[in-house]
N, C-alpha and C positions, 0 to 999 in steps of 0.2 A: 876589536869588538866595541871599546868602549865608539868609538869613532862614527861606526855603525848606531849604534845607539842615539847618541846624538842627532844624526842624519834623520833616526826613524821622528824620534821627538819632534823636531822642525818641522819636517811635512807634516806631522801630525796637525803638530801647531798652526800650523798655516790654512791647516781644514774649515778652524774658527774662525777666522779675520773676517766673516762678515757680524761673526759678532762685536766687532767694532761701530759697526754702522746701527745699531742698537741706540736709541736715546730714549732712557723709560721715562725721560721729564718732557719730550714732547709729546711721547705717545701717551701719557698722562692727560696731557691739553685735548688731545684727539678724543680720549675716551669723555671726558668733563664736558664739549662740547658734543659729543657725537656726530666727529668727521673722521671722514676717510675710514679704518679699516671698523670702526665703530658706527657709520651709519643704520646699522641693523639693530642697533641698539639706543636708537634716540629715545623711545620711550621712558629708559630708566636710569638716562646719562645726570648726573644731578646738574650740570652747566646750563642746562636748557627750562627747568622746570622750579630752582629754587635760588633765586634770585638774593643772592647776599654779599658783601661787601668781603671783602680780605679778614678783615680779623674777625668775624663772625665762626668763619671756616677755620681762623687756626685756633679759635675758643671750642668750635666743637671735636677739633682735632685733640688739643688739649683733653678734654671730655672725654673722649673714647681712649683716649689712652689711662686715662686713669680708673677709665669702668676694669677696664683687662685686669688692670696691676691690684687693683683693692676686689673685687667679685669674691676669688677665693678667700682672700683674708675676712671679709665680712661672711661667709657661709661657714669658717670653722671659726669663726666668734662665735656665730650664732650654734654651731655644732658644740662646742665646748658649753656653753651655758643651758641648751636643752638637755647635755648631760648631767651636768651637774642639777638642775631640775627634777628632773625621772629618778637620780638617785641619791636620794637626800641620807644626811646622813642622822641629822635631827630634827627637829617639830623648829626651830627657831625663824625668829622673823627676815631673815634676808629668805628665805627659801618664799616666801611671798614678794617681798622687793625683784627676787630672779622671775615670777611666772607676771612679775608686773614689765618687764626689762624685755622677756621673751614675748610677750602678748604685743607691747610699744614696738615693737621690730618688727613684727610679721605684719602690722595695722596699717591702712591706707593712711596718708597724710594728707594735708594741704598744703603742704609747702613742695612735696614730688608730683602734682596733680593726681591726688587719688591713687596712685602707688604706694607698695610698702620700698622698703630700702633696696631689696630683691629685684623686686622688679622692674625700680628706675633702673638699677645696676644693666640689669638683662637686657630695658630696652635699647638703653643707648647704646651695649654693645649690638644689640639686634640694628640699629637705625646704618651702623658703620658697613653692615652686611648688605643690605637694605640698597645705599645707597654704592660701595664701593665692591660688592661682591665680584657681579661680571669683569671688574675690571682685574681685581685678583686673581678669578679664576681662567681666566683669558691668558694672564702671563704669568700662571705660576708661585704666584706670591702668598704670602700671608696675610690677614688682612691688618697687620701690624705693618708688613713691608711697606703696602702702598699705602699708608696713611703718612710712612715717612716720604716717600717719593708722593704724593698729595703736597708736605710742606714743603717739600722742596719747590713744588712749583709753584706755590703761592711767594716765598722767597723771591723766583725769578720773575715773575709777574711782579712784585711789589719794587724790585730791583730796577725794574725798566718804563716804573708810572704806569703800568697797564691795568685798567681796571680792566675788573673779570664781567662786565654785562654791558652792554650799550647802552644809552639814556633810553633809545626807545623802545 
């Protein structure tokens, strides 16, 4: 039985092996450029339309991973201190320091172009969707997954001197 077993496993195994021929860092290139199974999608391939240098892409890479990782923590800052706002427990002066701290948080800036904290958070995770969606949703992924297969292939682009755009 056990032996059998074994046997089934194998063949089973063996069903996969083209998922060996799978490489998500060239098909990465394919999607960036909008070649081969992505020419349907050149409209919205970011390789074709937004022209920028290696570390540009791993500073916005950078960016978008850190909107993901802080979003929540910044919406229950802000949820914890709208509480404690609404329910005050005395007349005393921090409860106006907090509706000064909550009003500064929700307020468009100049330093986020006219966003508040929220919704620079929002856009840049919105821009990652934006610009990497079809590619996620094409193979599967998260848009966490392919932003690490993104560096990965900026890594192998940066490995072999290839710039990402032509001079012309």
């Amino acid at each position: 039985m056990k032996n059998l077993i074994k046997k089934i496993i194998k063949e089973e195994l063996e069903d996969f092996n083209w998922t060996n021929e799978i490489d998500p860092i060239k098909d990465f290139e394919d999607f960036f450029y909008g070649k081969n199974n992505y020419q349907g999608y050149r409209s919205v391939v970011p390789g074709i339309y937004i022209k920028r240098d290696i570390q540009w892409w791993y500073n916005w890479i950078h960016e978008v991973e850190m909107a993901h990782a802080t979003f929540l923590e910044d919406v229950e800052e802000l949820n914890d201190m709208v509480h404690d706002l609404v329910n005050p427990t005395d007349g005393s002066e921090k409860y106006r320091i907090l509706a000064k701290d909550v009003y500064s948080y929700l307020s468009p800036t100049q330093i986020l172009g006219g966003k508040n904290i929220l919704q620079d958070i929002s856009s840049t995770i919105y821009s990652a969707y934006e610009l990497l969606g079809t590619f996620s949703e094409k193979n599967n992924l998260t848009i966490l997954e392919t932003l690490v297969i993104f560096e990965e292939w900026l890594d192998k682009m940066k490995n072999e001197g290839r710039p990402l755009h032509n001079k012309n």
